[in-house]
C-alpha positions as YAML, in Angstrom:
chain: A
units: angstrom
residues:
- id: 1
  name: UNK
  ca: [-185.37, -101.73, 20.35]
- id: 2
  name: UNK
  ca: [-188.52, -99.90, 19.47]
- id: 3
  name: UNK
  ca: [-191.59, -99.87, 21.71]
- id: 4
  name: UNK
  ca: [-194.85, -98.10, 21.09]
- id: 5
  name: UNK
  ca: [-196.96, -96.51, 23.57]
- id: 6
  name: UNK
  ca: [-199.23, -95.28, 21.84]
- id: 7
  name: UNK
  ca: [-199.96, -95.00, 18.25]
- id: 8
  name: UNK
  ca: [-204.24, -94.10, 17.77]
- id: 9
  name: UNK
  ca: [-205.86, -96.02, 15.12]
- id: 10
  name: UNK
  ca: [-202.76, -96.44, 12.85]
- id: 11
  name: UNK
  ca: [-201.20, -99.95, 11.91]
- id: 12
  name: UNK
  ca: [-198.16, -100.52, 10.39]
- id: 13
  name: UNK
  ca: [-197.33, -101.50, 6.74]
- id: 14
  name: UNK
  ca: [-194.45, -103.43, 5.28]
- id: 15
  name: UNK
  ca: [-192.77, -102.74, 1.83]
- id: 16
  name: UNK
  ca: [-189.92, -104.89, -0.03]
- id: 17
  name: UNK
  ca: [-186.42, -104.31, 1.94]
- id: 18
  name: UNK
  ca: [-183.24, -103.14, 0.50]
- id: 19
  name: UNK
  ca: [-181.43, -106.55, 0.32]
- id: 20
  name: UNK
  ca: [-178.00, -104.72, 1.61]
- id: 21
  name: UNK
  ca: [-179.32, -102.66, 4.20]
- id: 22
  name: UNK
  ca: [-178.92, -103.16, 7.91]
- id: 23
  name: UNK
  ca: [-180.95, -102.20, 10.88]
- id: 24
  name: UNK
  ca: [-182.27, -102.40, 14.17]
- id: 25
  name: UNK
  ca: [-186.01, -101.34, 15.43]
- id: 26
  name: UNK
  ca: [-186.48, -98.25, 15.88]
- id: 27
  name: UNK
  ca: [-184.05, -96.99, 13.03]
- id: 28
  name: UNK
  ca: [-185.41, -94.87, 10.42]
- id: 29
  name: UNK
  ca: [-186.20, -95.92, 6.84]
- id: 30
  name: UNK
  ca: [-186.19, -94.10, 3.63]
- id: 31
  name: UNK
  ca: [-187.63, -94.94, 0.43]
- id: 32
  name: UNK
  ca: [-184.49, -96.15, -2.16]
- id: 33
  name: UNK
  ca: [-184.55, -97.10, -5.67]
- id: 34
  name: UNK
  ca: [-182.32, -100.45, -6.78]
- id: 35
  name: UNK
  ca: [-182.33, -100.45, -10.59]
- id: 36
  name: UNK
  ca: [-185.99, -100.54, -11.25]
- id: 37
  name: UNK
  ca: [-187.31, -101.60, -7.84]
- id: 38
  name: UNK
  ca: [-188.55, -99.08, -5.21]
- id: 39
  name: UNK
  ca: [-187.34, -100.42, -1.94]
- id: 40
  name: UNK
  ca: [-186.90, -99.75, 1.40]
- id: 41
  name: UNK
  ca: [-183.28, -98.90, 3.65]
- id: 42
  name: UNK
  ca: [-181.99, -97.08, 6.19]
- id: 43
  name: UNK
  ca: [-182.43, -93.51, 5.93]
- id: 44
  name: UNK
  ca: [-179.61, -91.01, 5.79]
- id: 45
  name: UNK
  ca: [-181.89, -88.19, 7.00]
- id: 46
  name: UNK
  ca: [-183.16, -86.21, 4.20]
- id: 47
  name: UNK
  ca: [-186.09, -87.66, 3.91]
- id: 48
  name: UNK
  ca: [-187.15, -90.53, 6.59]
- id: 49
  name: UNK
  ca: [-190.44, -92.21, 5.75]
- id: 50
  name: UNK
  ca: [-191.05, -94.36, 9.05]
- id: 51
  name: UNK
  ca: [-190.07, -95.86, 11.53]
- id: 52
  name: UNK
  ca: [-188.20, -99.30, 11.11]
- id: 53
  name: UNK
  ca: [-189.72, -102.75, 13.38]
- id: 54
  name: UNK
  ca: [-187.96, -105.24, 11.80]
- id: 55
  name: UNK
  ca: [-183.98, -106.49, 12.51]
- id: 56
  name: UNK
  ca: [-181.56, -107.61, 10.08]
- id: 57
  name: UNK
  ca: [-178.16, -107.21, 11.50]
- id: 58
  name: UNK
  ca: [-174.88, -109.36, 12.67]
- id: 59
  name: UNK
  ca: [-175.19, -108.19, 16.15]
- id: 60
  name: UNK
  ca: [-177.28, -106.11, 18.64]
- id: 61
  name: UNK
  ca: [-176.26, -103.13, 20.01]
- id: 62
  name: UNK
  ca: [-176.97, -100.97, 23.14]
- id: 63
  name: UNK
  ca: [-176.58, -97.36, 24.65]
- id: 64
  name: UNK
  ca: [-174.53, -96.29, 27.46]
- id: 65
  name: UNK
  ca: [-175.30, -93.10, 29.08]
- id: 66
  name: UNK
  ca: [-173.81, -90.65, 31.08]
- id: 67
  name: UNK
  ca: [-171.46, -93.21, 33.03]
- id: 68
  name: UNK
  ca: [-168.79, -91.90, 35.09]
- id: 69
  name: UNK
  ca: [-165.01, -93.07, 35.21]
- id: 70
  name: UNK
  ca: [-162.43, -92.24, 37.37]
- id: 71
  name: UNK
  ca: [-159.18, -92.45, 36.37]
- id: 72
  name: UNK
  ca: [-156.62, -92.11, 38.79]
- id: 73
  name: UNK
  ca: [-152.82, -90.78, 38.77]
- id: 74
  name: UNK
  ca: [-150.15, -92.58, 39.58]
- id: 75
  name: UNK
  ca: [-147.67, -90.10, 38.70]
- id: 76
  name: UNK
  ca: [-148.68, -86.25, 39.80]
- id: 77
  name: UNK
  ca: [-146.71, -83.25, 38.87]
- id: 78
  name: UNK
  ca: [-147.86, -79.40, 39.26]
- id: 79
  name: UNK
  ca: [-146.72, -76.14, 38.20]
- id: 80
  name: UNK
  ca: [-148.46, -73.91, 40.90]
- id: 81
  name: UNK
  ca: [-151.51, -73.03, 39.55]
- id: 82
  name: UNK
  ca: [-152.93, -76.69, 38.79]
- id: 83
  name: UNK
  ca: [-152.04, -80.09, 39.14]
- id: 84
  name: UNK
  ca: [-151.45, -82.65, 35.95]
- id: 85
  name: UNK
  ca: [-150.83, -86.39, 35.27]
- id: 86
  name: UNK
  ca: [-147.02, -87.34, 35.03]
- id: 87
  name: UNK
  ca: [-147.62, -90.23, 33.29]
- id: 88
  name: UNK
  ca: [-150.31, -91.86, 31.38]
- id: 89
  name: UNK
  ca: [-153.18, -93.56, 32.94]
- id: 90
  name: UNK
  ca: [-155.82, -95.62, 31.82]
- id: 91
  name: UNK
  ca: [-159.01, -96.94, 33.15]
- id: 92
  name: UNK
  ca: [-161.72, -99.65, 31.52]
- id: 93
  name: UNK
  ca: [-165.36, -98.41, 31.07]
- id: 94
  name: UNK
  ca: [-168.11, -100.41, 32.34]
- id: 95
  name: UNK
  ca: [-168.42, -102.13, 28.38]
- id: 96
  name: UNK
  ca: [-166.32, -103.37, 25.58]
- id: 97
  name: UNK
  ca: [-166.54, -103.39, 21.77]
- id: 98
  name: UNK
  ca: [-167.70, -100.48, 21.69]
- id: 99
  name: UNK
  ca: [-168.67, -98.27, 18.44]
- id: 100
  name: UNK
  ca: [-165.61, -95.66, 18.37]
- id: 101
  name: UNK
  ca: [-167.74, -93.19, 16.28]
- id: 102
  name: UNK
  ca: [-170.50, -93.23, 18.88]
- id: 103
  name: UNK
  ca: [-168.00, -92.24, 22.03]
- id: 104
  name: UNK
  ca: [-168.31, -88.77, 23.44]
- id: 105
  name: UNK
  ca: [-166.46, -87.36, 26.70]
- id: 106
  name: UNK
  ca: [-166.86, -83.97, 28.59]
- id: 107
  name: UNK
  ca: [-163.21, -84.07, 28.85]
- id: 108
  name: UNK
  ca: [-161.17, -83.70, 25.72]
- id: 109
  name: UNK
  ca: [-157.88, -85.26, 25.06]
- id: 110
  name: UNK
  ca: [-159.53, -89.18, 26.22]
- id: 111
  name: UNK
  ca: [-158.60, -91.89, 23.91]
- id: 112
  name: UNK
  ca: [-160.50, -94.75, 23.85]
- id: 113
  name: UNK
  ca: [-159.49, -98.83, 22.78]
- id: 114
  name: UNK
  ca: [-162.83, -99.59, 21.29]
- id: 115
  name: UNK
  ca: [-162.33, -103.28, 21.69]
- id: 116
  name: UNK
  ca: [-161.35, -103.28, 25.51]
- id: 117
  name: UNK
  ca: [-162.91, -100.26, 26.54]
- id: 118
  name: UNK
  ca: [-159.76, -99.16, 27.80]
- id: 119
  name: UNK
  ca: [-159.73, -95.02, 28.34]
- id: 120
  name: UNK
  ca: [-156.44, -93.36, 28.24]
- id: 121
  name: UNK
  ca: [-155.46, -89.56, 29.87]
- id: 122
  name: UNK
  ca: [-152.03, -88.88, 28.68]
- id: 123
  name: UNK
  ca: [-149.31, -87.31, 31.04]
- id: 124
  name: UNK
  ca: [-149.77, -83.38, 30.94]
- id: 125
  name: UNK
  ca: [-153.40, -83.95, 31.14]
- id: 126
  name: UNK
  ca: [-155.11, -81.57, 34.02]
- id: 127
  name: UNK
  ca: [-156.37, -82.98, 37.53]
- id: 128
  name: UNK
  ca: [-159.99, -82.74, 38.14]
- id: 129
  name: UNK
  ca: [-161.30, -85.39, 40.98]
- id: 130
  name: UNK
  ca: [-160.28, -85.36, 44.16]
- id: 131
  name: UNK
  ca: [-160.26, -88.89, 45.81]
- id: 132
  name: UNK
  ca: [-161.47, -89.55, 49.33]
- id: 133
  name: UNK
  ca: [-157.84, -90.64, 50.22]
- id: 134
  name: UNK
  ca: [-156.59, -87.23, 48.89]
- id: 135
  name: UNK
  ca: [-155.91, -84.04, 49.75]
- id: 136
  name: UNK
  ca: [-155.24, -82.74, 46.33]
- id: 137
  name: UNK
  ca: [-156.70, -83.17, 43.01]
- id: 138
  name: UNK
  ca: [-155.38, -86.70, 42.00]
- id: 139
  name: UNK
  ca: [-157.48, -88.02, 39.27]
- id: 140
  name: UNK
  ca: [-159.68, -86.91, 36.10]
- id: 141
  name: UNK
  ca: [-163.12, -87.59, 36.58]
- id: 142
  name: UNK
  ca: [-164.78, -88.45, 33.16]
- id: 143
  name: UNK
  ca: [-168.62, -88.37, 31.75]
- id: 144
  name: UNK
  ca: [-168.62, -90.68, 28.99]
- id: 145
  name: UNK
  ca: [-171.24, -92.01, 26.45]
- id: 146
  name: UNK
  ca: [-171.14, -94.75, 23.68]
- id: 147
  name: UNK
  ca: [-172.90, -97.49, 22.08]
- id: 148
  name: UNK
  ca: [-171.93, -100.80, 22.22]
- id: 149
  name: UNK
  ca: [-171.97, -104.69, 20.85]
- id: 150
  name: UNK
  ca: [-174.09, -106.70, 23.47]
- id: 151
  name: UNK
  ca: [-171.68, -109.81, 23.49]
- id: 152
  name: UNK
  ca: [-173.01, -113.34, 23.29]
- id: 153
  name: UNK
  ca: [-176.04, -112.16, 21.36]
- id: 154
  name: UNK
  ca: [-175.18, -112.51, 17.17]
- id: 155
  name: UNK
  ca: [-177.66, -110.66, 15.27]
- id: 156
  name: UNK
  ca: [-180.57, -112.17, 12.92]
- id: 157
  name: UNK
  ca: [-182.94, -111.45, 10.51]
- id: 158
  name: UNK
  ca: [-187.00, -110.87, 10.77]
- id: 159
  name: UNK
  ca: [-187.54, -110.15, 7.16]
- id: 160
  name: UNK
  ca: [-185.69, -113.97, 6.12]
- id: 161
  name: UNK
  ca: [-188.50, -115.39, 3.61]
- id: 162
  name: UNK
  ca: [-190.93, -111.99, 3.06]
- id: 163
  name: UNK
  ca: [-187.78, -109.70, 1.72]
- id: 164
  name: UNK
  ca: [-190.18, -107.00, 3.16]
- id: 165
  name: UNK
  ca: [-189.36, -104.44, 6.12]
- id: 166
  name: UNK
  ca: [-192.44, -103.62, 8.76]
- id: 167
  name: UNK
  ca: [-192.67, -99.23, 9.21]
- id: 168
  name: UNK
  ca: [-194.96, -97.29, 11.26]
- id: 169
  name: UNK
  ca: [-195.27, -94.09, 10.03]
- id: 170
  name: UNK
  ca: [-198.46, -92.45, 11.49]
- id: 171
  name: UNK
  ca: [-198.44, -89.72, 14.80]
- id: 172
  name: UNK
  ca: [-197.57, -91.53, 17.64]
- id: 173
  name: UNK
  ca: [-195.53, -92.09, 20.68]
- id: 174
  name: UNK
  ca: [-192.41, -94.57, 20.91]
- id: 175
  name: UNK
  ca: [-189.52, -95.15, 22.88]
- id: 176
  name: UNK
  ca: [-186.46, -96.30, 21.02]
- id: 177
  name: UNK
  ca: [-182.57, -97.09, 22.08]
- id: 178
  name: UNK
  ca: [-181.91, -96.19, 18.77]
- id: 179
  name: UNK
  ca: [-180.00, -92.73, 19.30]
- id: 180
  name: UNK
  ca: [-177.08, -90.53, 18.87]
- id: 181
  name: UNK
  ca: [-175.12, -89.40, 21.62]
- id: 182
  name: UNK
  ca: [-175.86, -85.89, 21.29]
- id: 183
  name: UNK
  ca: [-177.51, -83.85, 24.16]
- id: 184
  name: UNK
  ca: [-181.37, -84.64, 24.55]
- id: 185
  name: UNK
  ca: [-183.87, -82.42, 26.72]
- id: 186
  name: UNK
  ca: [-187.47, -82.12, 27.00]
- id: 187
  name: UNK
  ca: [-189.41, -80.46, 23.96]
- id: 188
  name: UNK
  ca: [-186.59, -80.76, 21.63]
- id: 189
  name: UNK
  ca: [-186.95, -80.86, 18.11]
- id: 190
  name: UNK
  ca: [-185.89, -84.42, 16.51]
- id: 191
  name: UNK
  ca: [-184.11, -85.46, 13.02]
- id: 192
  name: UNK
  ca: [-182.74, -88.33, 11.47]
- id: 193
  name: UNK
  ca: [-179.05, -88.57, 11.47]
- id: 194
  name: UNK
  ca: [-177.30, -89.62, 8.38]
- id: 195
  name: UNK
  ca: [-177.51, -93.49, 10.03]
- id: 196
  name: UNK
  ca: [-181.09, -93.74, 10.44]
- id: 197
  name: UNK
  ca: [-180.96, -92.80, 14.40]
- id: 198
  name: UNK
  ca: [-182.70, -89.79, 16.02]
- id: 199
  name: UNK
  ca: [-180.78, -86.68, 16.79]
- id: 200
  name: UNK
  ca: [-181.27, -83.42, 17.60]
- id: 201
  name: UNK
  ca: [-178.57, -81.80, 15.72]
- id: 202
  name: UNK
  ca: [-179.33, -81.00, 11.53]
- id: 203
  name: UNK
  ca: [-176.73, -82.29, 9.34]
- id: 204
  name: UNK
  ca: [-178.83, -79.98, 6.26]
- id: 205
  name: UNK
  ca: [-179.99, -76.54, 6.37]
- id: 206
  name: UNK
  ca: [-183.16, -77.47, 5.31]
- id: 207
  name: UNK
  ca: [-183.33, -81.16, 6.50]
- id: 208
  name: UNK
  ca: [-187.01, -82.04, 7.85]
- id: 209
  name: UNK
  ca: [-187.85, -82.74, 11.22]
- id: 210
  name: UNK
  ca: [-189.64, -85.78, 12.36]
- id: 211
  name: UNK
  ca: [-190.93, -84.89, 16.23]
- id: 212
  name: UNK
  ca: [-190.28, -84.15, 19.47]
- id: 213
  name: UNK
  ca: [-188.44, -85.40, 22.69]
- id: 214
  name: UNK
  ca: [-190.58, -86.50, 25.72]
- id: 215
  name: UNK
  ca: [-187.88, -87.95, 28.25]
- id: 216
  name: UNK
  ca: [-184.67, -88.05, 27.11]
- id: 217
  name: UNK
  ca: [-182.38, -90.76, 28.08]
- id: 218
  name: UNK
  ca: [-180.11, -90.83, 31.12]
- id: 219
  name: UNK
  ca: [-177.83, -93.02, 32.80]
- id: 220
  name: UNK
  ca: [-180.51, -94.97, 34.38]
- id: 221
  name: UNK
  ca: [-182.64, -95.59, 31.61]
- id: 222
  name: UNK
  ca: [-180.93, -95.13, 28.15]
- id: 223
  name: UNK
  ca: [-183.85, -95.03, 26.21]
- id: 224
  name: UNK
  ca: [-185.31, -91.82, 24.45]
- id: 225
  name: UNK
  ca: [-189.55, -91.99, 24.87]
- id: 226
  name: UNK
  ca: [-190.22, -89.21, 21.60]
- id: 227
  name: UNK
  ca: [-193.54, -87.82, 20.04]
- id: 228
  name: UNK
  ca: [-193.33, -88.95, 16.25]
- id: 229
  name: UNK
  ca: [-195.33, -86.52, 14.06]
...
């Protein structure tokens, strides 16, 4: 998703598309040379040359911020000082089919079924959450973030016929849901991650940044509203 608040005078242009890229709006292209044709893809960071409001993918996808799970013990054992699952336990996240190498937890040690959206804590793991019924700590209480497949939705492709991808690339502001699932705060400096999505964290020492963030997204609106410079 890409929308633009505001963007001055500037329009955007479209150049021929890299015939085996995919993207979504708001993803960040980077010029690319295919034999003797100068084309444009997705960028991988190092040198992003606008941003990308065209589609051509197999199927949407969508953040999830900051949503919290509770998974409960059925088993509890303790050693005196703390108290741990006896067994495994598993809870389902709000979403399924979910992109495993965009899921991040504040508590290590979760695995995650990326097709169910099952969450396992194995036995040994430590107590966190107390539950209302409780007296003692009887569950793990879990922040979790990921992106996901909307389902029912198959992807599809704006630049079908022109072969040619739509950029905006002058000062601006946007908001995108086109993110990592790194931390995000106010002022922060943004770069392209080696997919084409903003980040705040450098993958290069001398890797060029591309703005700032205004509101960062949250668990109530997972979309990231950024000053593009």
């Amino acid at each position: 998703m890409l929308r633009i608040i505001q963007s001055g005078t500037g329009r955007p242009i479209s150049y021929p598309g890299d015939p085996n890229a995919s993207f979504q709006p708001g993803m960040f292209a980077q010029m690319k040379k295919i034999g003797n044709d100068i084309v444009v893809g997705v960028s991988d960071g190092t040198a992003p040359f606008g941003i990308i409001d065209d589609i051509k993918d197999t199927a949407f996808s969508r953040p999830q911020i900051d949503e919290v799970v509770i998974i409960e013990a059925a088993v509890v054992t303790s050693d005196g000082y703390g108290y741990y699952l006896g067994a495994d336990a598993m809870q389902r996240v709000e979403k399924a089919n979910i992109m495993s190498l965009s899921f991040v937890s504040n508590v290590p040690g979760i695995e995650l079924n990326s097709v169910n959206g099952i969450l396992t804590a194995r036995a040994g793991a430590q107590l966190n959450f107390t539950t209302p019924d409780s007296a003692t700590p009887n569950a793990i209480r879990v922040v979790v973030s990921y992106s996901y497949y909307v389902p029912n939705m198959p992807g599809e492709d704006t630049t079908m016929g022109s072969g040619r991808v739509t950029l905006w690339f002058t000062r601006g502001i946007f908001q995108t849901d086109q993110f990592e699932m790194v931390p995000y705060a106010p002022n922060a400096t943004l770069f392209v991650s080696p997919n084409g999505k903003l980040t705040t964290e450098k993958t290069l020492p001398n890797q060029p940044s591309i703005g700032m963030v205004m509101v960062p997204p949250g668990a109530h609106n997972a979309i990231l509203e950024f000053l593009f410079i």
